[in-house]
N, C-alpha and C positions, 0 to 999 in steps of 0.2 A: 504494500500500500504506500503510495506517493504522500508525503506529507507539505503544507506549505510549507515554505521557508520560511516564513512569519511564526509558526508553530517551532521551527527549529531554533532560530533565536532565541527564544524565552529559554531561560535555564531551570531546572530545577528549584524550586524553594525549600535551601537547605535545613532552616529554619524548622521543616514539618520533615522534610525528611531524616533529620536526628529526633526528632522529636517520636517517628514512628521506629526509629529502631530503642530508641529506650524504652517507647512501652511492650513490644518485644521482648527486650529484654526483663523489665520487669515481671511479664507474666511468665518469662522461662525459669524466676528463681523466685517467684510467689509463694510463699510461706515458708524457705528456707533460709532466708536471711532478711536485713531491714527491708521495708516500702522501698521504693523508688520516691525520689522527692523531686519533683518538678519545677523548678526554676529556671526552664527553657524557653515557655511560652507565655506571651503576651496579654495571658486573657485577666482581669480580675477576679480573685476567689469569692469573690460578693456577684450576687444576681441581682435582678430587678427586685427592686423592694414593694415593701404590702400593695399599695396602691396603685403601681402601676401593673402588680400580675393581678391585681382585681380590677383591672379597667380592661384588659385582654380580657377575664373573662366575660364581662359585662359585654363585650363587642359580641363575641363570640355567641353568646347566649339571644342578646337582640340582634343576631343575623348583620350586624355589620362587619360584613364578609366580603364583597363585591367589589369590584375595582373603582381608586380613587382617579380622581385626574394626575394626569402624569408629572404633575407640581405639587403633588402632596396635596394634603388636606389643606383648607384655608386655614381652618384653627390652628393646626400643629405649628405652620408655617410664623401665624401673629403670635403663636406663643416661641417661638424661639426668637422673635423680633422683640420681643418682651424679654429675653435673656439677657440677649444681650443688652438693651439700654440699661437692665440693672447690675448685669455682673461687671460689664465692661466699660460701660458709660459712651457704648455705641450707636449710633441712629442706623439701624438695618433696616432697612421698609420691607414688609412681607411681600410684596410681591419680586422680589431681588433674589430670593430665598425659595431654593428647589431641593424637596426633598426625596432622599434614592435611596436604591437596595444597597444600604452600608457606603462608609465609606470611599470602598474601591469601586463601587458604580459612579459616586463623581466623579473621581479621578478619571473611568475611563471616559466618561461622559465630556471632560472639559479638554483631554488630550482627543478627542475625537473632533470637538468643536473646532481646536483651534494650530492644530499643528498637521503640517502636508509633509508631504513623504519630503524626506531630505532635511528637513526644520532638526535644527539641535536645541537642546535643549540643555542649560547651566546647574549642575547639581554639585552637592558638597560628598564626598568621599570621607567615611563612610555615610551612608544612607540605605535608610530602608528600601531594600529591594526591588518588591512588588511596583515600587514609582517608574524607577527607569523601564521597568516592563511595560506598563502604561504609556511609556512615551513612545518605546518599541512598536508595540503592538500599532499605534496609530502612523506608524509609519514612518516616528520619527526617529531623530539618535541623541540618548542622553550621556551626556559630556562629562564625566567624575571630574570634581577637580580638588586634590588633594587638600587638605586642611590639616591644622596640630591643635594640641591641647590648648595652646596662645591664643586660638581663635575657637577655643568653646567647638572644636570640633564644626564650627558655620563657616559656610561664603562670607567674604566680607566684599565691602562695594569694591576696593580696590582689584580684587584678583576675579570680579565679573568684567567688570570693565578691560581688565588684563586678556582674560577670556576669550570675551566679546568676538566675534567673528562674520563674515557676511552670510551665512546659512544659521547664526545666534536668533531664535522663534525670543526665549526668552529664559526664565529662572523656574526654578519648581526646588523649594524653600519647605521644611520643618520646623516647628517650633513648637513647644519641645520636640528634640528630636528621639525618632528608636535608631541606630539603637542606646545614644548616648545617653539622653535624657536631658541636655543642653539646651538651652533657647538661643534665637541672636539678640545679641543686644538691641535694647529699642533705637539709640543713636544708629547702631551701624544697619539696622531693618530700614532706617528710614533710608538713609542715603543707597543702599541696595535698589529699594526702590525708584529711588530719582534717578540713580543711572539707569533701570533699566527703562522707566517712564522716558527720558532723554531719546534713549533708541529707536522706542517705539515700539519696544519690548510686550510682553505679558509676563506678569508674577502670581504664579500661582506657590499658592504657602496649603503645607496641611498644618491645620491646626488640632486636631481628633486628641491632643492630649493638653489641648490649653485649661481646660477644666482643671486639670491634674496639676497645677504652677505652685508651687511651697513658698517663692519667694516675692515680694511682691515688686519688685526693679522689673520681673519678666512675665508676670501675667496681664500681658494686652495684648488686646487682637489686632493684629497688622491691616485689618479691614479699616483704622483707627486713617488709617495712611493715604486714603483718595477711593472713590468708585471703581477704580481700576483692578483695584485689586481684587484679586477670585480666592476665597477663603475655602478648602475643605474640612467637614468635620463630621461628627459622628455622635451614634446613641453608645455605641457600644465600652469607651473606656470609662471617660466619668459617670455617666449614667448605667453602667454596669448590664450593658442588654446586647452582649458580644451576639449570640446565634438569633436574638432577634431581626436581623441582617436592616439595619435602617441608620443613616447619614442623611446629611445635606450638604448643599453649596451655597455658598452667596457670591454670585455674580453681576456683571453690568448689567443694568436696565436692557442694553438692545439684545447683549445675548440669550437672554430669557427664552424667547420664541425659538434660538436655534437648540438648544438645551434640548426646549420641549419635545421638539420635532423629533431629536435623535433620543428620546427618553421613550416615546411614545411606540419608536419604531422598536428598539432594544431590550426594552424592559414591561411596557405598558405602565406599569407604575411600583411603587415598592408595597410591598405587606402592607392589606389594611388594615390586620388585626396589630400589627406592631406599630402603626400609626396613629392608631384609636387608644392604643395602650399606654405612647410616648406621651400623648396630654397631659398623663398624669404625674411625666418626669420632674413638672412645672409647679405643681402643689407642695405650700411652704412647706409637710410635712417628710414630701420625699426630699426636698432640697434641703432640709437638713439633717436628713438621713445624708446624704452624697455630703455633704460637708465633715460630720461627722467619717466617713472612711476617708474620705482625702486628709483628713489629719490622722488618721491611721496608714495611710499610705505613706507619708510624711513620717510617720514614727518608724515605720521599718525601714526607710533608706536610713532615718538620723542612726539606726543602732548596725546595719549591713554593711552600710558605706565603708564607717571607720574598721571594723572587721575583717574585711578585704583587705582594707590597705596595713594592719598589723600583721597580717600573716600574706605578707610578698606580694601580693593579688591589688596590685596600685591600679586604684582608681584615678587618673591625670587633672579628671575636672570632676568638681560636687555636680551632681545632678541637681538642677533646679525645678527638674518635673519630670508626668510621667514615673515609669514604675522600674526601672532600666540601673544598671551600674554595668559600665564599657572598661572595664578591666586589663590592665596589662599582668597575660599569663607567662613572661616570657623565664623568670626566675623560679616560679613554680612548675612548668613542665621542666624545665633542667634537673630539678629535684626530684624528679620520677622518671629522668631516664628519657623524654621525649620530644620533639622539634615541631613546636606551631602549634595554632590552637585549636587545629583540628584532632590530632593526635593526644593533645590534651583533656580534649572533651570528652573523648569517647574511655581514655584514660580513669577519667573521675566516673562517668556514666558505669564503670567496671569494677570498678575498686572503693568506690565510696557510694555508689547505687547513686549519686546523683546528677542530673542532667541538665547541662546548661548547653548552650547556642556559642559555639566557634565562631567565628567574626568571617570567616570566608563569604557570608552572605552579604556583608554590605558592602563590598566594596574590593580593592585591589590593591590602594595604597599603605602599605604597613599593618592592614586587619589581620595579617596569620599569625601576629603576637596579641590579638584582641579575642577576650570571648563576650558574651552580654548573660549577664546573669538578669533574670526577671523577679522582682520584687513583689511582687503581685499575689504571692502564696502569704500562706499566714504568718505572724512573729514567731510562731512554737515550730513551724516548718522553717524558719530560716535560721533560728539558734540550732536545730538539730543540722542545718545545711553548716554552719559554724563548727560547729562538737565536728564534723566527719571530715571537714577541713583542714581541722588543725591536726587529727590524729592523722591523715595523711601527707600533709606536706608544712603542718605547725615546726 
């Protein structure tokens, strides 16, 4: 069977692929020795809270079931317009605001809209993955460009500008990032985007872990920076409803209608029962449920972070969001005999049963001395991820 070349492109998502050989492995030595502890993946150990899996039901039960318009619901849309002018001190107009199956349906949604075959696209090294595939897939090519721990692991305006090139579409930007956990600084966001606004550029930023900000120098939304800017984000970190698969965008007034067009054609529209349910992400009771875990999220970087970096496992920069620590394993695989963090991984995955994410997936520049631990598991799973740490390479 002939496959496109478009198909061939896309690599592996190594991220799910250690993640299925651990659970493999955990169920080949199930009940013979400790659990497998998961500090690999991205997802939080918290679900949707009371009210919003009683508003799923409530959908369910009155038969609103049926397909929405392909811009989301109007309510959901004015209540996320309502988020942000309070979280953020943002004026988002609800009709700016499309909302899709997760996430990565903006992303493909907005690298569909707005990038033609040959269009590159400026990304920071390391970066989550799954983006430059999106760029891929729409035909274009995303451009890594190497970053250090100096620059918070982000582009700065200077080395876009340096970049820049005549086939340059534009940026595609994180804040915080996976799998650092780093933000850009708001100075160096702004001027990012004046150079690329200069060009004629497009910035598209994911934002999907801005909820998740601990400090307050870096929780603001770069939508803050002109209508130009194309914001992604999502139900599933801060509001904790990963497999209910539901995201938005907030894009330019004109591109709305092309949006729609290619939403309409790709998707129909996202979950209604996850969009009837997200209403209730909005009610003061669940929003201080989600406040309350963000400061428990907060609480396991403040005690994992410094952990890591006592026992060799140097973290370069504090995570300012986000559920992530970017780790240099380069003196702890030495201490077991091993070169890069892929051999590392699978190392600890063997010998200490637990399972973290090799750095091979974001990137090219320096990540075979990076692995990402995920934070997102509970405090008593990450002191026991501690306890097997140090009995192995303390």
């Amino acid at each position: 069977m002939k496959f496109s070349t478009r198909a061939e492109r896309i690599e592996p998502f190594y991220v799910m692929e250690v993640a299925k050989a651990a659970q493999q492995m955990a169920r080949e030595v199930a009940g013979t020795r400790e659990p497998m502890i998961f500090l690999n993946i991205g997802e939080p150990d918290f679900t949707a809270p009371p009210l919003v899996a009683e508003a799923a039901d409530r959908a369910i039960r009155d038969g609103l079931t049926q397909y929405t318009n392909a811009l989301g619901l109007d309510a959901l849309r004015e209540r996320i317009s309502a988020w942000y002018a309070t979280r953020f001190g943002v004026d988002v107009p609800a009709r700016r605001i499309v909302v899709t199956a997760g996430a990565s349906a903006a992303l493909q949604l907005a690298c569909l809209a707005l990038i033609d075959a040959g269009d590159e696209i400026l990304m920071p090294d390391p970066s989550y993955p799954c983006n430059r595939h999106f760029v891929s897939a729409a035909e274009g090519k995303a451009v890594l460009i190497p970053t250090t721990a100096e620059e918070r692991f982000q582009l700065s305006a200077a080395k876009v500008e340096a970049a820049w090139g005549p086939k340059t579409r534009g940026v595609l930007l994180a804040s915080p990032s996976n799998p650092t956990g780093t933000s850009i600084a708001p100075d160096e966001l702004r001027r990012i985007v004046e150079v690329v606004r200069a060009r004629g550029g497009l910035t598209l930023i994911d934002e999907i872990y801005l909820g998740l900000s601990y400090e307050e120098e870096y929780g603001h939304s770069a939508l803050a920076l002109g209508d130009d800017v194309i914001s992604i984000n999502s139900f599933s970190k801060y509001f904790n409803m990963t497999g209910w698969r539901l995201g938005w965008m907030v894009v330019p007034e004109a591109m709305v209608p092309v949006v729609e067009r290619l939403a309409q054609n790709l998707f129909i529209c996202a979950s209604t029962v996850s969009q009837h349910a997200a209403l209730a992400c909005f009610e003061p009771d669940s929003i201080a449920e989600y406040e309350r875990r963000r400061a428990e999220f907060k609480a396991r970087r403040d005690y994992f972070i410094p952990a890591l970096n006592q026992l060799g496992l140097s973290v370069p920069v504090q995570p300012d969001g986000a559920f992530y620590a970017w780790a240099d394993c380069s003196a702890a695989a030495h201490k077991l005999g091993v070169s890069g963090s892929w051999d590392f991984a699978f190392e600890l995955m063997r010998r200490a049963h637990l399972a973290i994410t090799p750095g091979r997936d974001f990137g090219t520049f320096d990540t075979g001395r990076f692995v990402r631990f995920s934070t997102a598991n509970s405090m008593a799973q990450l002191q026991e991820a501690v306890t097997r740490l140090k009995g192995l390479i303390g």
